[in-house]
C-alpha positions in Angstrom: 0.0 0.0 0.0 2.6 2.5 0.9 4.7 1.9 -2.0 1.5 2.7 -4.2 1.1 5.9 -2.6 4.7 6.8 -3.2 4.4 6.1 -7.1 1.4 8.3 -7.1 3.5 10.9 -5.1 6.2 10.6 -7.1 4.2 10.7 -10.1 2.2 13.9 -8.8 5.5 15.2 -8.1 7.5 14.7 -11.8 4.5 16.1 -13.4 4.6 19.2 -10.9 8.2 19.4 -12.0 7.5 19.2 -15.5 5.9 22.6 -16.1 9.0 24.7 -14.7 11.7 23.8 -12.0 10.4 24.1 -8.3 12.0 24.5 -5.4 12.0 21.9 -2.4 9.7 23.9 -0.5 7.6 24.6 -3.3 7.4 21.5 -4.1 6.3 20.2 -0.4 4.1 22.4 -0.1 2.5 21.1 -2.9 2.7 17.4 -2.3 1.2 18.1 1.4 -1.5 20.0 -0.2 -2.5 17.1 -2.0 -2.7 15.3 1.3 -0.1 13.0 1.1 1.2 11.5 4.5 4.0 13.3 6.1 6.0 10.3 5.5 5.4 9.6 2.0 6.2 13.5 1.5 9.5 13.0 2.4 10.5 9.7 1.1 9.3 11.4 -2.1 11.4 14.6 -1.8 14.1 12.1 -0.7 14.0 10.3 -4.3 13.7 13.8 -6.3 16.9 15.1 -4.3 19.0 12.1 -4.8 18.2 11.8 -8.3 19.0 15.4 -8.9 15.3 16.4 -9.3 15.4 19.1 -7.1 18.2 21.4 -6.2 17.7 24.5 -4.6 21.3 26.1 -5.0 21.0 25.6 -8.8 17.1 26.4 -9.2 18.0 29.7 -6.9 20.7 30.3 -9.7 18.8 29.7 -12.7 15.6 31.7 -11.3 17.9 34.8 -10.6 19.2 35.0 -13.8 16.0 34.6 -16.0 14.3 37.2 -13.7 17.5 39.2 -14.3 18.0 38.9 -17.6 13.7 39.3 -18.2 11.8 41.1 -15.9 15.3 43.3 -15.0 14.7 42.5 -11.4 17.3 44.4 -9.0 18.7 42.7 -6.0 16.0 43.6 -3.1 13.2 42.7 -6.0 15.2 39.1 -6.8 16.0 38.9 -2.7 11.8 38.1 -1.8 11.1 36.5 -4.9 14.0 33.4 -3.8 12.4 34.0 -0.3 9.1 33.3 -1.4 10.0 30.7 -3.0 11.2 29.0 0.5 15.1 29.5 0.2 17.1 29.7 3.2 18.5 33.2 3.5 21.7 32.1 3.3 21.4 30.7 0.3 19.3 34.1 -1.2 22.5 36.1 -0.4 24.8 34.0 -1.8 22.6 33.4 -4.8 22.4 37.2 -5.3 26.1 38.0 -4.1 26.9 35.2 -6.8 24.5 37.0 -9.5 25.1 40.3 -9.6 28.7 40.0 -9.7 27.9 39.4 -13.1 25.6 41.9 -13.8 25.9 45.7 -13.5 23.1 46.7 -11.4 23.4 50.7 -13.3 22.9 49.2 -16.8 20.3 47.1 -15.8 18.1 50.0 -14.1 18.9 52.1 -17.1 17.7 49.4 -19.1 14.6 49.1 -17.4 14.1 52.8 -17.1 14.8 53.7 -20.9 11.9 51.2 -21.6 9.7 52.1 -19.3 10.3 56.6 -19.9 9.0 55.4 -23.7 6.0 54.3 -22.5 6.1 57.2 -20.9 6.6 60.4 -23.5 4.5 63.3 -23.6 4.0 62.8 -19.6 4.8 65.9 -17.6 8.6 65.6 -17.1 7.8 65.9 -13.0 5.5 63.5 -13.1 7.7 61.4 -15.1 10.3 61.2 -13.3 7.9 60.2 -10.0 7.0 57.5 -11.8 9.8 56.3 -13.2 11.6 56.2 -9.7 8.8 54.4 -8.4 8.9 52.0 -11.2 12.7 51.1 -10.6 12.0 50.9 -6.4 9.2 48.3 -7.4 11.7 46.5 -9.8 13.8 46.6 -6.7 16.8 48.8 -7.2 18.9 50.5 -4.3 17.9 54.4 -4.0 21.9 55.6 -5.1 21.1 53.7 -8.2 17.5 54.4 -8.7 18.3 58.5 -8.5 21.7 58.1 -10.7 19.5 56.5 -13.4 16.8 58.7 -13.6 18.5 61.6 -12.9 20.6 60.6 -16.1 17.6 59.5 -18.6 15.8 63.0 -17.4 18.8 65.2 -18.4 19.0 63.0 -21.5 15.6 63.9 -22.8 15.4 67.2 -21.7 
């Protein structure tokens, strides 16, 4: 009987996996919400770790640098994403110390910034440049940056 119930948990828990990597707690959380027991839980996230299934230090990589290189998250942004996701904060400031060694946070908010002040011709240029600040904090940049940024696109267009 309980080896039944593992298949089917395992099974639940490859097709979970199938759609986009997970992380351990994400993927848990989702076996306990189907009710599984406890035990069969972790027997099953005991099979999906040794057979490389899930790995949080890699999925923490990975999801930093596709948020990084789409969504043109900054560091306090990417920082509760990998939290919400159920990473250990120790891991989450590795991941990001690890991450944006690689990336220039400046050119990343002026990346963001240029895209976003097109959407935003014709606004008044106060208003534009409220919004545009509040767009980067939201994205997640730190305030030296943010100002630096804006302050530079503004004095371009103007």
């Amino acid at each position: 009987m309980d080896s039944e119930l593992l298949k089917k948990s395992l099974s639940a828990a490859y097709r979970y996996l199938s759609y986009r990597a997970r992380s351990y707690s994400e993927t848990q959380d989702h076996l306990k919400q189907k009710e599984y027991p406890a035990s069969i839980v972790n027997q099953t996230l005991k099979n999906l770790v040794q057979y490389g299934y899930l790995n949080d230090e890699k999925f923490a990589l990975d999801w930093g640098r596709s948020r990084i290189a789409n969504k043109k998250f900054g560091p306090y942004r990417l920082r509760q994403d990998l939290l919400g996701k159920g990473l250990a904060r120790e891991l989450v400031d590795q991941t990001l110390t690890s991450l944006y060694a690689e990336v220039d946070e400046e050119e990343l908010a002026q990346l963001a910034a240029e895209k976003k002040a097109h959407q935003l011709r014709g606004v008044d240029p106060i208003v534009k440049r409220r919004r545009l600040i509040q767009f980067l904090q939201r994205k997640g940049f730190p305030a030296d940056i943010i100002f630096k940024t804006v302050n530079h696109l503004i004095a371009d267009t103007y």
